[in-house]
N, CA, C and O of each residue as an XYZ file, in Angstrom:
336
protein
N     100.735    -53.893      6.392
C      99.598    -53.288      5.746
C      98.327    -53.935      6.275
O      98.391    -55.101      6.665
N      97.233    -53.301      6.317
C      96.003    -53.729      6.943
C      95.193    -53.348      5.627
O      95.470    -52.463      4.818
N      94.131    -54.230      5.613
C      92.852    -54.272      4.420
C      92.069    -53.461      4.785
O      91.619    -53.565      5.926
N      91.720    -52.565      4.072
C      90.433    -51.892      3.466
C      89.569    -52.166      2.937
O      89.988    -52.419      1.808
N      88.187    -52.365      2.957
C      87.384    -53.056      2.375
C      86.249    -51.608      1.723
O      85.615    -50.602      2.044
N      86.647    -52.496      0.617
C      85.477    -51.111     -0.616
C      84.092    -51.668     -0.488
O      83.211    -51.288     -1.260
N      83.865    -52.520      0.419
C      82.284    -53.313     -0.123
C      81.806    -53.010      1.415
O      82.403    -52.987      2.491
N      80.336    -52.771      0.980
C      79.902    -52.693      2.216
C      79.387    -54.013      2.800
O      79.834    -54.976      2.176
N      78.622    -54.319      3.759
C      78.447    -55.940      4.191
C      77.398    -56.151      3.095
O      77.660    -56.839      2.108
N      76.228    -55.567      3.266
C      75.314    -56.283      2.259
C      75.257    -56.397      0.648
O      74.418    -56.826     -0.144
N      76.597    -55.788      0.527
C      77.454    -56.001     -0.825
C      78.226    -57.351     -0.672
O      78.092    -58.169     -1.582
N      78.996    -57.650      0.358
C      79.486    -58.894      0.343
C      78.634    -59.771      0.410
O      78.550    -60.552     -0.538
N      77.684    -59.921      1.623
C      76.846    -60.854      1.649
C      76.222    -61.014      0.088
O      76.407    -62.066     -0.524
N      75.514    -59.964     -0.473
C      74.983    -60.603     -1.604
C      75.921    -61.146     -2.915
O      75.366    -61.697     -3.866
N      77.038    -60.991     -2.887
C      77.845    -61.549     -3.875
C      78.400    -62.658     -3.317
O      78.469    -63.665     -4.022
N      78.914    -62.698     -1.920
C      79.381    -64.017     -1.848
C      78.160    -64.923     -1.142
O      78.477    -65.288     -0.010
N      77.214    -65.236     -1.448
C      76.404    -66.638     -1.206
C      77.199    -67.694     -0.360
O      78.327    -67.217     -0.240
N      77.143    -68.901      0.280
C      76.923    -70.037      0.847
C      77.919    -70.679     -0.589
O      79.068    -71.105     -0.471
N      77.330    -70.625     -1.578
C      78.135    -71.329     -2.493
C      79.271    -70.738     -2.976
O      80.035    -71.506     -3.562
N      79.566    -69.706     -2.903
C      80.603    -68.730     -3.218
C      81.647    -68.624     -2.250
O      82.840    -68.508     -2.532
N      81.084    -68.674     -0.908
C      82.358    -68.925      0.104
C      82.766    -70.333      0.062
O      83.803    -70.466      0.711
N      82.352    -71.451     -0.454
C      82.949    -72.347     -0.672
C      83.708    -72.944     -1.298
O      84.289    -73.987     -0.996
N      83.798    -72.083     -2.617
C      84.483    -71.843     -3.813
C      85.940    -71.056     -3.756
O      86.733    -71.076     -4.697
N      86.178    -70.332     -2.459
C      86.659    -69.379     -2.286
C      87.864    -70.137     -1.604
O      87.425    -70.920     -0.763
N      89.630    -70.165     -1.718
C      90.613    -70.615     -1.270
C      90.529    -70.491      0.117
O      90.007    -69.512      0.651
N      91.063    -71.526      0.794
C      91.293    -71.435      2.236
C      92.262    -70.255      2.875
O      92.336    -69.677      3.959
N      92.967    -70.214      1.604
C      93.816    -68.790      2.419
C      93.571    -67.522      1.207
O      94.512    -67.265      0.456
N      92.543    -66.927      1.104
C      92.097    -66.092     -0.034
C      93.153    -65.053     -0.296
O      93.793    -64.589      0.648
N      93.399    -64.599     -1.751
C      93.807    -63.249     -1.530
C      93.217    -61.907     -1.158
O      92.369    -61.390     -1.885
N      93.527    -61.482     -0.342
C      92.979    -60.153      0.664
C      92.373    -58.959     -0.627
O      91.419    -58.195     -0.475
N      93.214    -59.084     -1.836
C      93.058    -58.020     -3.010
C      91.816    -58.739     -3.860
O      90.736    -58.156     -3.954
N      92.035    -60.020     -4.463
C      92.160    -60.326     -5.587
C      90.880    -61.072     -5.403
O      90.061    -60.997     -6.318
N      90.555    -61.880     -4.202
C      89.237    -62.604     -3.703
C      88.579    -62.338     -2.996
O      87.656    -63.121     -2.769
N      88.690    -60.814     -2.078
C      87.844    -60.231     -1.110
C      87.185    -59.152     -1.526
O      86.072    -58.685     -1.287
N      88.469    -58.719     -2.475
C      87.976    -57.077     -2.368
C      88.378    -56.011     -1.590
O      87.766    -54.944     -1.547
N      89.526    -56.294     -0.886
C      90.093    -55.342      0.004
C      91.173    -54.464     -1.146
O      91.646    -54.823     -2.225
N      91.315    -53.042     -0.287
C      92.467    -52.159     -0.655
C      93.048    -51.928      0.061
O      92.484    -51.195      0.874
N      94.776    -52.332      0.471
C      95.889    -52.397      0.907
C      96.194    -51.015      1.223
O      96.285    -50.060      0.451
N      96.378    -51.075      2.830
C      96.616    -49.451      3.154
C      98.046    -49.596      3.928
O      98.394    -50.664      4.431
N      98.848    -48.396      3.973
C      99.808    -48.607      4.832
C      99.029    -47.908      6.441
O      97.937    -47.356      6.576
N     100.007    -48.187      7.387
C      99.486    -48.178      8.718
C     100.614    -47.865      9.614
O     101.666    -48.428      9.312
N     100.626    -47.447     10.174
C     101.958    -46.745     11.255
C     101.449    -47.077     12.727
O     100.337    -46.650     13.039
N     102.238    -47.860     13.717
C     101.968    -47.816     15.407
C     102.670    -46.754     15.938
O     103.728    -46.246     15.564
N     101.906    -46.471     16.904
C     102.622    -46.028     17.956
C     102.535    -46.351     19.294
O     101.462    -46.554     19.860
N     103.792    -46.416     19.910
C     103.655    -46.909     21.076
C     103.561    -45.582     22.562
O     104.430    -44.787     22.919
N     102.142    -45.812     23.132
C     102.057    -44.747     24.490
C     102.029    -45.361     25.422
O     101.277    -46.335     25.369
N     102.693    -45.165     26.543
C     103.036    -45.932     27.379
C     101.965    -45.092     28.998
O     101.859    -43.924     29.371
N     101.433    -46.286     29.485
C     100.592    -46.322     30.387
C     101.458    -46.788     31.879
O     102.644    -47.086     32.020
N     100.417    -46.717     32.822
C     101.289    -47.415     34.298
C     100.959    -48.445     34.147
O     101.931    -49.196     34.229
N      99.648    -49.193     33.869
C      99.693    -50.523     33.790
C     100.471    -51.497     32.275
O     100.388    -52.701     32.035
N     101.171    -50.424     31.509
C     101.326    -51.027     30.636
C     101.548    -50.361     29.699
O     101.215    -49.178     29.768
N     102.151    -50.831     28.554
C     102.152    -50.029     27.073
C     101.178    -50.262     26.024
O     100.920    -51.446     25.806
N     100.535    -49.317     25.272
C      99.537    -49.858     24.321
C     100.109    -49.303     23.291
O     100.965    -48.432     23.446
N      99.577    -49.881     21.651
C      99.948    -49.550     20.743
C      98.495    -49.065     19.646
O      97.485    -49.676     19.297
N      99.136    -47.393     19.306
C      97.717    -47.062     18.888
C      97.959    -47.568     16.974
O      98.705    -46.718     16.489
N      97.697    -48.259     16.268
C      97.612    -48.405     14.959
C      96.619    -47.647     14.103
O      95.444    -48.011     14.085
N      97.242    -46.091     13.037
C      96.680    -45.329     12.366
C      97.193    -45.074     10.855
O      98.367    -44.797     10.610
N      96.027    -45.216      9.704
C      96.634    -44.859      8.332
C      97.940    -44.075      8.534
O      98.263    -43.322      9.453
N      98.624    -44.464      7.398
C      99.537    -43.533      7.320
C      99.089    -41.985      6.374
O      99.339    -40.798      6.587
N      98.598    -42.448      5.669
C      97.399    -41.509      4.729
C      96.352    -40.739      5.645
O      95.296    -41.292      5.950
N      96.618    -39.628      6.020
C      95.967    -38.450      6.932
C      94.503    -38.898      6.076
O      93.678    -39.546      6.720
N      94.232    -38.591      4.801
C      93.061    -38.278      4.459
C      91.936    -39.913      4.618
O      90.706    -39.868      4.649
N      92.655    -41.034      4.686
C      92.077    -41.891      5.165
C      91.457    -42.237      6.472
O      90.443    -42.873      6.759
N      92.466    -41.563      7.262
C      92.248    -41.040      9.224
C      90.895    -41.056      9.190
O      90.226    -40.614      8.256
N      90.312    -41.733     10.544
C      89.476    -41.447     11.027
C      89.414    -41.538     12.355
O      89.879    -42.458     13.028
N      88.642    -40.257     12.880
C      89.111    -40.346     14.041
C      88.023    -41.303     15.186
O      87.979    -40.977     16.372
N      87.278    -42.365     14.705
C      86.780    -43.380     15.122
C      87.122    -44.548     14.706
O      86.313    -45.425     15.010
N      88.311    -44.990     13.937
C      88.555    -45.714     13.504
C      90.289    -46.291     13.431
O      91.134    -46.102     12.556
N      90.334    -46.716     14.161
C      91.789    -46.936     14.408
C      91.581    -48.256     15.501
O      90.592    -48.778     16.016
N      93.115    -48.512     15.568
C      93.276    -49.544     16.380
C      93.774    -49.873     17.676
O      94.765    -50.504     17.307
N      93.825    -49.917     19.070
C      94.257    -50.023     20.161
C      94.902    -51.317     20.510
O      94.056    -52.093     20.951
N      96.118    -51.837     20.470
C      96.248    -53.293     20.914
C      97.315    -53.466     22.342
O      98.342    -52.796     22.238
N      97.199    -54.184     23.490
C      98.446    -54.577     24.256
C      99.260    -55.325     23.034
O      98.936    -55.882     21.985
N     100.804    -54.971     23.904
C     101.598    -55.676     23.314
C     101.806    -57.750     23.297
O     102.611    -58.547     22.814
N     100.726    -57.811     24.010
C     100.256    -59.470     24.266
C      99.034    -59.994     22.962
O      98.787    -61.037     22.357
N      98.563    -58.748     22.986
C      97.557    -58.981     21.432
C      98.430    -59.244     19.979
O      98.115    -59.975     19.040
N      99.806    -58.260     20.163
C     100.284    -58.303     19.014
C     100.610    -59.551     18.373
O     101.231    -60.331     19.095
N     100.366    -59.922     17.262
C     102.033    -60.738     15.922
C     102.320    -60.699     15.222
O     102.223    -59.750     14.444
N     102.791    -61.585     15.078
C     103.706    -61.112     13.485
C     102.997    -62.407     12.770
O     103.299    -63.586     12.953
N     101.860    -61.823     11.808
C     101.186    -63.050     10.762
C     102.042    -63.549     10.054
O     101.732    -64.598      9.490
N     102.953    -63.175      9.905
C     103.899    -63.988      8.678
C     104.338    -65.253      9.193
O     104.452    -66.222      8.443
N     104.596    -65.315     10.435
C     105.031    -65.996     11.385
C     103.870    -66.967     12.035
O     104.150    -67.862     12.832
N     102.892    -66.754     11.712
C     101.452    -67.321     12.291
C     100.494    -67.689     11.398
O      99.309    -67.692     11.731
N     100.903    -68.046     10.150
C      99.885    -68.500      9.325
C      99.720    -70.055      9.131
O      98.827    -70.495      8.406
């Protein structure tokens, strides 16, 4: 799942202050201390000559945007669970 964020920046910036990000856990919750909404996300893999890329898109059509998605090599990828 990848975060969604309901706040715009100068919504974050003005709620979280200098003193507020300091207050804030080293490993925050993504829901509960940011403000994000948990989306599901689907890859796909298209395969190129120099390579394979992986396009990452909502799974939720009505969330789609079609400027907004993700492109990664498979050298960009990991597995965070594994990397925290």
């Amino acid at each position: 799942m990848l975060p969604q964020s309901r706040s715009t920046v100068s919504e974050v910036t003005s709620v979280y202050s200098s003193d507020s990000w300091k207050r804030i856990a080293t490993d925050p919750d993504p829901v509960r201390d940011l403000g994000y909404d948990l989306a599901e996300w689907e890859s796909h893999r298209v395969t190129y000559r120099d390579g394979d890329r992986f396009v990452f898109v909502p799974v939720d059509e009505d969330a789609f945007d079609r400027e907004a998605y993700i492109v990664a090599t498979e050298d960009a990828m990991c597995d965070t669970l594994e990397r925290r």
